[in-house]
DOKOLPA-24233 format. One record per residue (C-alpha): residue in one letter; residue number from 1; x, y, z. Coordinates in steps of 0.2 Angstrom, whole numbers. Each point is the difference from the previous one (the first is absolute). Layout:
N
+---+-----+-------+-------+-------+
: r :   k :     X :     Y :     Z :
+---+-----+-------+-------+-------+
: A : NUM :     X :     Y :     Z :
...
+---+-----+-------+-------+-------+
//
This chain:
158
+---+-----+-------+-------+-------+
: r :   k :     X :     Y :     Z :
+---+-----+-------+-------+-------+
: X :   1 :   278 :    -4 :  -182 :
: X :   2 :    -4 :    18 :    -1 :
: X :   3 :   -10 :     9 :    12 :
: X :   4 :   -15 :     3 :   -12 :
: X :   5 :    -1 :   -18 :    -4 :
: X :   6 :     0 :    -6 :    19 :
: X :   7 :   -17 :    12 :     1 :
: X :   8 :    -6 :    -7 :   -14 :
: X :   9 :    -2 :   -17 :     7 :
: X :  10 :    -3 :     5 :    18 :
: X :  11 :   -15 :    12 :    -5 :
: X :  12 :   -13 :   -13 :    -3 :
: X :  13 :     6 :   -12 :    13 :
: X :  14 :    -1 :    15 :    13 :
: X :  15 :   -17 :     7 :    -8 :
: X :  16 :    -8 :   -19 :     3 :
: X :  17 :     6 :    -1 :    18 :
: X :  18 :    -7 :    18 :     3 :
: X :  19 :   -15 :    -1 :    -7 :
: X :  20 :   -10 :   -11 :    12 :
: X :  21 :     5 :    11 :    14 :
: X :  22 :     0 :    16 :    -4 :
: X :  23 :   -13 :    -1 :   -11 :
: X :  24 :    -3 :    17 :    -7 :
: X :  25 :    15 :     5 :     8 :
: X :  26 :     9 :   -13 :    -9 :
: X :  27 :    10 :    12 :   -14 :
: X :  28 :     8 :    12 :    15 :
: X :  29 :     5 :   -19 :    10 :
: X :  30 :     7 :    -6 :   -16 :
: X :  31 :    10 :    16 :     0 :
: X :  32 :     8 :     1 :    14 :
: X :  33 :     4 :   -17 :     1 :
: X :  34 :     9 :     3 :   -14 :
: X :  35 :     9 :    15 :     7 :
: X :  36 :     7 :   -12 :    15 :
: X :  37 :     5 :   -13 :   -13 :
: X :  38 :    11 :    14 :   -10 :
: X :  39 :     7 :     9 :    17 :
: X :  40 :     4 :   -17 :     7 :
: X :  41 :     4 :   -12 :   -16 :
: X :  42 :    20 :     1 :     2 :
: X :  43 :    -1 :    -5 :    17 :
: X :  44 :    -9 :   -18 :    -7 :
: X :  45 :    15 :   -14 :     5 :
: X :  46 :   -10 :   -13 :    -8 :
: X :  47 :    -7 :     4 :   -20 :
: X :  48 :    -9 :   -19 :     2 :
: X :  49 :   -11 :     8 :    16 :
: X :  50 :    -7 :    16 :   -11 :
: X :  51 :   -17 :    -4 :    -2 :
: X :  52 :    -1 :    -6 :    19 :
: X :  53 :     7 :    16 :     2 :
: X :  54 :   -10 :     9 :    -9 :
: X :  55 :   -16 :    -9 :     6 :
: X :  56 :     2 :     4 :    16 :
: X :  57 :     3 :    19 :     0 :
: X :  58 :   -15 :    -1 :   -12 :
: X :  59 :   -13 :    -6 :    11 :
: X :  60 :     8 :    11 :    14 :
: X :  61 :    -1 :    14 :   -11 :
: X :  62 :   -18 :    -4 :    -3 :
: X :  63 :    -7 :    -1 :    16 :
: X :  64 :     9 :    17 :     4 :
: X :  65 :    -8 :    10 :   -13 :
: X :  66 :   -19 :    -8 :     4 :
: X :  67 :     2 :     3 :    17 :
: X :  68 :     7 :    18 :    -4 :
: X :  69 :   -18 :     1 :   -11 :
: X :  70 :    -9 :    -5 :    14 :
: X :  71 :   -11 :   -10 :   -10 :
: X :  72 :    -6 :   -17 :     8 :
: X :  73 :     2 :   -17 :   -14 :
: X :  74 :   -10 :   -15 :     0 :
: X :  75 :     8 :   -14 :     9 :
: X :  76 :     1 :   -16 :   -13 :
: X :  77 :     1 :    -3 :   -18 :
: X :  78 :   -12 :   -17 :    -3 :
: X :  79 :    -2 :    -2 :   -16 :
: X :  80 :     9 :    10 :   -12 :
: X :  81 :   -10 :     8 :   -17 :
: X :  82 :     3 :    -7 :   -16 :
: X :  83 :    13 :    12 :   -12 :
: X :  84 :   -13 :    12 :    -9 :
: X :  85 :   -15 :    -2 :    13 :
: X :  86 :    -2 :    15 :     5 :
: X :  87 :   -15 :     2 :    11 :
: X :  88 :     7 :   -16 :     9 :
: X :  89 :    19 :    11 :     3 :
: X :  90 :   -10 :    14 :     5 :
: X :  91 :   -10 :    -8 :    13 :
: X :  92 :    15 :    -9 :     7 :
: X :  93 :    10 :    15 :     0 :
: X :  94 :   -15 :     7 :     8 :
: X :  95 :     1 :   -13 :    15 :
: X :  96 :    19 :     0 :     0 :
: X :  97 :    -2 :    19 :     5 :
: X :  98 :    -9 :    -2 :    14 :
: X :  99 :    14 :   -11 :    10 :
: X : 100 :    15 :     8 :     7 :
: X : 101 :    19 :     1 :    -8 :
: X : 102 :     6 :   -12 :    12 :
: X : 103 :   -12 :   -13 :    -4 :
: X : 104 :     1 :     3 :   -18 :
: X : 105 :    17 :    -2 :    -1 :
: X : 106 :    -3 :   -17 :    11 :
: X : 107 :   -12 :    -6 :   -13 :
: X : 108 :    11 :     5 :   -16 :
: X : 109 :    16 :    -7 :     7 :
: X : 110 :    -9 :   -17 :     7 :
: X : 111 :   -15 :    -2 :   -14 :
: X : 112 :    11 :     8 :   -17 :
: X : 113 :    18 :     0 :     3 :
: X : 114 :    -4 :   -16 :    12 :
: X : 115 :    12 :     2 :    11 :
: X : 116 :     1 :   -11 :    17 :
: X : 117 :    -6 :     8 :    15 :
: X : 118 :    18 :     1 :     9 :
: X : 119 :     5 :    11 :   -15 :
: X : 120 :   -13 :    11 :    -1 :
: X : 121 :     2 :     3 :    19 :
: X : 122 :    17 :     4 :    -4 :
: X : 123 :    -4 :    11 :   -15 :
: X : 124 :   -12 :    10 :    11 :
: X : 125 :    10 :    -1 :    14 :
: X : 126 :   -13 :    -7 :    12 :
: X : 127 :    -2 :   -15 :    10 :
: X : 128 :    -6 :   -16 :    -9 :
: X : 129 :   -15 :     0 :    11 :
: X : 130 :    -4 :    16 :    -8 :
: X : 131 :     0 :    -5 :   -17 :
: X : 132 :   -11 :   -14 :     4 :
: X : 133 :   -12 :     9 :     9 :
: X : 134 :     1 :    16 :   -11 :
: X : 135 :    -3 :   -12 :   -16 :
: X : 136 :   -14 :   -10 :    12 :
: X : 137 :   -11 :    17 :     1 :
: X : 138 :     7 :     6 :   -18 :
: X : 139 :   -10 :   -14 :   -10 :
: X : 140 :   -13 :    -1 :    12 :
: X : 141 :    -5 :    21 :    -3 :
: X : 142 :     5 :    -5 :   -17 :
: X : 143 :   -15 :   -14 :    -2 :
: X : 144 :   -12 :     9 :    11 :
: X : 145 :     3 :    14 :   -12 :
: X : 146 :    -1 :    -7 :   -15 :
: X : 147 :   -17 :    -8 :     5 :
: X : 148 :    -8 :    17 :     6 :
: X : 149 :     0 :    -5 :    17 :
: X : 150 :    11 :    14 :     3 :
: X : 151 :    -4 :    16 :    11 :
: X : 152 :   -17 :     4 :    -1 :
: X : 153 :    -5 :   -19 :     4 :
: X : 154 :     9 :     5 :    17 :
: X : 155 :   -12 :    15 :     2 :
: X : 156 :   -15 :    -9 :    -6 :
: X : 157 :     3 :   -14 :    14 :
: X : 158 :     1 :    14 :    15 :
+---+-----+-------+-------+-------+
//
């Protein structure tokens, strides 16, 4: 397989793991995901593992880049919009930012890509105990967002 057509299908795969993570930064995490893909691809023992592979260095990627942006992202995904409602995706997207990029990638790899929590622990290199408690407090800011019981609730009850 040439090396444009191995872009071609790792593109979207990489783009839809960035995206809940990154958020905005999403296209510059899908980017250099890719650039490790390409430096590293011949040193790939097993061809079978190459999404695996490739999902792991994505999500890495990802919270890289967001941290980098310093921007915070919201904590857990609930429900997800329909395809073509778009107030509904903007409003989740909305929520999603406030949590940071380590529970978003929590809740993508645990909610979407529903992976098991000793995998995602691997993935992100942290205890299990962490995933668990990271994706505790992700979908719990993720519901009291989502509500509007957010920030200035907090204020109000001062």
């Amino acid at each position: 397989m040439a090396l444009h057509e191995v872009l071609e299908v790792l593109a979207p795969y990489v783009r839809r793991l960035c995206g809940p993570i990154a958020l905005q930064d999403a296209p510059d995490a899908a980017q250099e995901t890719l650039i490790v893909v390409m430096r590293n691809l011949k040193g790939l023992r097993e061809p079978e593992a190459l999404f695996g592979w490739v999902r792991v260095i994505a999500v890495r990627e990802a919270v890289r880049v967001a941290k980098q942006s310093a921007r915070a992202v919201p904590e857990m995904l609930g429900e997800v919009p329909a395809p073509g409602d778009p107030v509904l995706a903007a409003d989740v997207r909305d929520v999603l930012g406030r949590l940071s990029p380590e529970h978003r990638a929590v809740l993508m790899l645990r909610d979407l890509e529903r992976l098991d929590e000793e995998t995602a622990a691997r993935m992100l290199r942290v205890p299990t105990g962490t995933v668990r408690s990271r994706l505790f407090r992700a979908r719990a800011s993720f519901r009291r967002d989502w509500r509007g019981e957010g920030a200035g609730d907090d204020l109000a009850g001062r």
